[in-house]
C-alpha positions as CSV (number, residue, x, y, z in Angstrom):
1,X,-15.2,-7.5,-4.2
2,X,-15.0,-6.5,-0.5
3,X,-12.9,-7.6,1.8
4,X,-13.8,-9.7,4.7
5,X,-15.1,-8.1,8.1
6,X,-12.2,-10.5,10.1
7,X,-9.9,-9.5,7.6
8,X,-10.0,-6.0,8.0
9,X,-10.1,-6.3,12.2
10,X,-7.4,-8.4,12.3
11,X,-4.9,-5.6,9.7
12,X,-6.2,-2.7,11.8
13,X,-4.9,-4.5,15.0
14,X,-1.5,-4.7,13.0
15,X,-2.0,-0.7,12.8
16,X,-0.3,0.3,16.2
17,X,2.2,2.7,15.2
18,X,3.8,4.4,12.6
19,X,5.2,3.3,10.3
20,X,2.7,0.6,9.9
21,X,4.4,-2.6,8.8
22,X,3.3,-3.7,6.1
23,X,5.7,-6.4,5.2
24,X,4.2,-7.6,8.8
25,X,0.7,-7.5,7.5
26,X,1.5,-9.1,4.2
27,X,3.1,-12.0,5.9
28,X,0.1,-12.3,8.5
29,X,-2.1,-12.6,5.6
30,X,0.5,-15.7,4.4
31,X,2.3,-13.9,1.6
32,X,5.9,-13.5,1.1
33,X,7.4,-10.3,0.3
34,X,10.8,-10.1,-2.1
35,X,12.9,-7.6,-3.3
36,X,13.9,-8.4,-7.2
37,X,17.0,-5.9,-9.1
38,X,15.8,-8.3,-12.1
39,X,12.2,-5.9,-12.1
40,X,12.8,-4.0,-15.2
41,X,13.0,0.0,-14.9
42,X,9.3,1.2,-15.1
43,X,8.2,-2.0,-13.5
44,X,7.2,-1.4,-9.8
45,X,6.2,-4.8,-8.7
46,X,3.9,-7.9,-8.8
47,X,1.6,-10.0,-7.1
48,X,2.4,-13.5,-8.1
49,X,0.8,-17.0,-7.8
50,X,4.0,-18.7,-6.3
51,X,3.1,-22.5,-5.0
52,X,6.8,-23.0,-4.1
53,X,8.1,-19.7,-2.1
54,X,4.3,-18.1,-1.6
55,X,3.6,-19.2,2.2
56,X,0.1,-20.0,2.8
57,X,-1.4,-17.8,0.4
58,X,0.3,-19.2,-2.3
59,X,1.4,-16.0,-3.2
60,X,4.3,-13.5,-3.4
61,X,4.8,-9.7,-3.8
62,X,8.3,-8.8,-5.7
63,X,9.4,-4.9,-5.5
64,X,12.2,-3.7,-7.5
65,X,15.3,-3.7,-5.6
66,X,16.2,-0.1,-6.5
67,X,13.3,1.6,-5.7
68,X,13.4,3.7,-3.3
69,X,11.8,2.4,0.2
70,X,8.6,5.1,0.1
71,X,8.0,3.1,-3.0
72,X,8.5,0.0,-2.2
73,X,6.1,0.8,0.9
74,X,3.3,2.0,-1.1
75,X,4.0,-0.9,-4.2
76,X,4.0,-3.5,-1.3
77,X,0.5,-2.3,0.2
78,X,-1.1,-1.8,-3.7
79,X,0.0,-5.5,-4.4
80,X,-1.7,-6.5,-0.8
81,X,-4.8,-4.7,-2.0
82,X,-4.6,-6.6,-5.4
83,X,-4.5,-9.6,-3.4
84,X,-7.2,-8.5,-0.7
85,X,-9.9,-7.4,-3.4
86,X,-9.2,-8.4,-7.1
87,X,-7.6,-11.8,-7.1
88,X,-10.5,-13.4,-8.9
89,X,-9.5,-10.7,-11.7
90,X,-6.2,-12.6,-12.7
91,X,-4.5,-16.2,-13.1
92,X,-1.0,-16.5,-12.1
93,X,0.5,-12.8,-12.3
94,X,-0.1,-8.9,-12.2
95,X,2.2,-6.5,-13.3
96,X,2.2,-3.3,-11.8
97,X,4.1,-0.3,-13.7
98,X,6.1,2.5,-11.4
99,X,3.0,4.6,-12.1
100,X,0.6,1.8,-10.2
101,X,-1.3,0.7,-13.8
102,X,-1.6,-2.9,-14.8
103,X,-3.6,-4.6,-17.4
104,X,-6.6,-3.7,-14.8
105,X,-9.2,-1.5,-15.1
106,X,-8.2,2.4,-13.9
107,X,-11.4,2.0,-11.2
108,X,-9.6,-1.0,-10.2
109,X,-6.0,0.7,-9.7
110,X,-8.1,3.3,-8.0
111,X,-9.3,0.8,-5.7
112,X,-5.9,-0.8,-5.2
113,X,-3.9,2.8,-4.5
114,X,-7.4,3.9,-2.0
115,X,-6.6,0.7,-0.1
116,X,-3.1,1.1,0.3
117,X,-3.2,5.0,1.6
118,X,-5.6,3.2,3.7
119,X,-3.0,1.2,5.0
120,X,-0.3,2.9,5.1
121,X,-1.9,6.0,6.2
122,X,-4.7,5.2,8.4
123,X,-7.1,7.5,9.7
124,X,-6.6,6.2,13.3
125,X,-3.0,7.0,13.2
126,X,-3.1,10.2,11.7
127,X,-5.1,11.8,13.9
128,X,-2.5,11.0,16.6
129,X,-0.3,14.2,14.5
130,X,-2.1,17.1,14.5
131,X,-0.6,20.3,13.3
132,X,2.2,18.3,11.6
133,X,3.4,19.1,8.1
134,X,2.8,16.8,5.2
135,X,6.4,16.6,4.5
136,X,6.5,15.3,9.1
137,X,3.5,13.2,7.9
138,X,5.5,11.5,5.7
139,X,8.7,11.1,6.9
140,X,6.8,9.7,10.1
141,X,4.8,6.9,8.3
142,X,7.6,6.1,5.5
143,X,5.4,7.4,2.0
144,X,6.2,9.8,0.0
145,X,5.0,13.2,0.4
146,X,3.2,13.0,-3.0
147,X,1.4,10.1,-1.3
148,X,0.6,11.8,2.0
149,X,-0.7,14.6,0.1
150,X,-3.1,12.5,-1.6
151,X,-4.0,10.9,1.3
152,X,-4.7,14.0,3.5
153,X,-6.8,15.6,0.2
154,X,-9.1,12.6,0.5
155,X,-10.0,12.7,4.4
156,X,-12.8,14.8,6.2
157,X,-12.0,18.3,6.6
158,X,-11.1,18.2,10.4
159,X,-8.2,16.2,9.5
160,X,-7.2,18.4,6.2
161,X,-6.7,20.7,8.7
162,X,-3.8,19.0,11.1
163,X,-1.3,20.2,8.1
164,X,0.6,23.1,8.0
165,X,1.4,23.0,4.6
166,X,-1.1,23.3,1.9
167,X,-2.7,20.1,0.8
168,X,-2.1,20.9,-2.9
169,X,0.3,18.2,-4.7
C-alpha cells in the first residue's frame, strides 16, 4: 500500500528542523501518542485501534515508558508507518518487539523501519549537515547512532560522504 500524495506533502511540511517531531506528526495525522511502564520488557510499542482515547484516527501509539527517548523516537515513527501503509494488514492491535518484528511479514517491518528513517531522518534535513559525524547526526535529530548509521548507508553516495566517521554499524 502507498501512502497518499497529500499525505506525504502535508508530513514533509511538518519536516522543518531537527529534531523532526514526530509526536507532532502523529497527532496531525489524528493519532494519540502514550507512554505505557505496563509494556512488557522486550515489547517496544503498539499501534492500537482505540475508539475511546484514539483522536480522529481512531488510533493510538503506546511506547514503553522506560525506553530510552532514541527509541521511543524511532518506535513512535515505525508505529506511524504501520498506520500510514499496513493498516488493512491487522484488526485491532500490532505488537511490535524492541527489535521492530511483529506478527508481520520481515518485508513489511522493512517497510515500516524504511519509513520511519525516512521520517526521522529525512533527506532534506540532512543535507543541511555536511561533514558532521554520525554520532553529531544523531545527537542532532534525536536517533540512535545505530539508526543514523543505517540511515546514512542507505542514501546516495554524495550524502554518504557528509560523515566523518565510517558508515559501518
Amino acid at each position: 500500500m502507498k501512502v497518499d500524495k497529500d499525505a506525504l506533502a502535508f508530513i514533509r511540511r511538518l519536516q522543518k528542523s531537527v529534531p523532526v517531531n514526530i509526536e507532532a506528526i502523529a497527532a496531525v495525522l489524528g493519532l494519540t501518542v502514550w507512554e505505557s511502564s505496563r509494556l512488557p520488557e522486550g515489547i517496544a510499542g503498539k499501534l492500537k485501534r482505540d475508539i475511546e482515547n484514539g483522536g480522529p484516527s481512531q488510533f493510538s501509539i503506546i511506547v514503553r515508558a522506560q525506553d530510552p527517548l532514541v527509541r521511543k523516537r524511532f518506535t513512535v515513527a515505525h508505529e506511524l508507518a504501520h498506520y500510514l501503509l499496513h493498516r488493512h494488514l491487522f484488526t485491532d492491535e500490532l505488537v511490535d518487539d524492541a527489535l521492530y518484528r511483529s506478527t508481520l511479514k520481515t518485508s513489511v517491518e522493512a517497510e515500516a523501519n524504511s519509513f520511519a528513517a525516512d521520517l526521522l531522518m529525512p533527506r532534506h534535513l540532512l543535507e543541511q549537515y555536511p561533514g558532521k559525524s554520525i554520532q553529531e547526526l544523531a545527537f542532532l535529530f534525536k536517533v540512535s547512532e545505530q539508526a543514523m548509521g543505517i540511515r546514512l548507508d542507505t542514501l546516495p553516495i554524495q550524502l554518504k560522504s557528509m560523515s566523518n566517521e565510517p558508515l559501518s554499524v
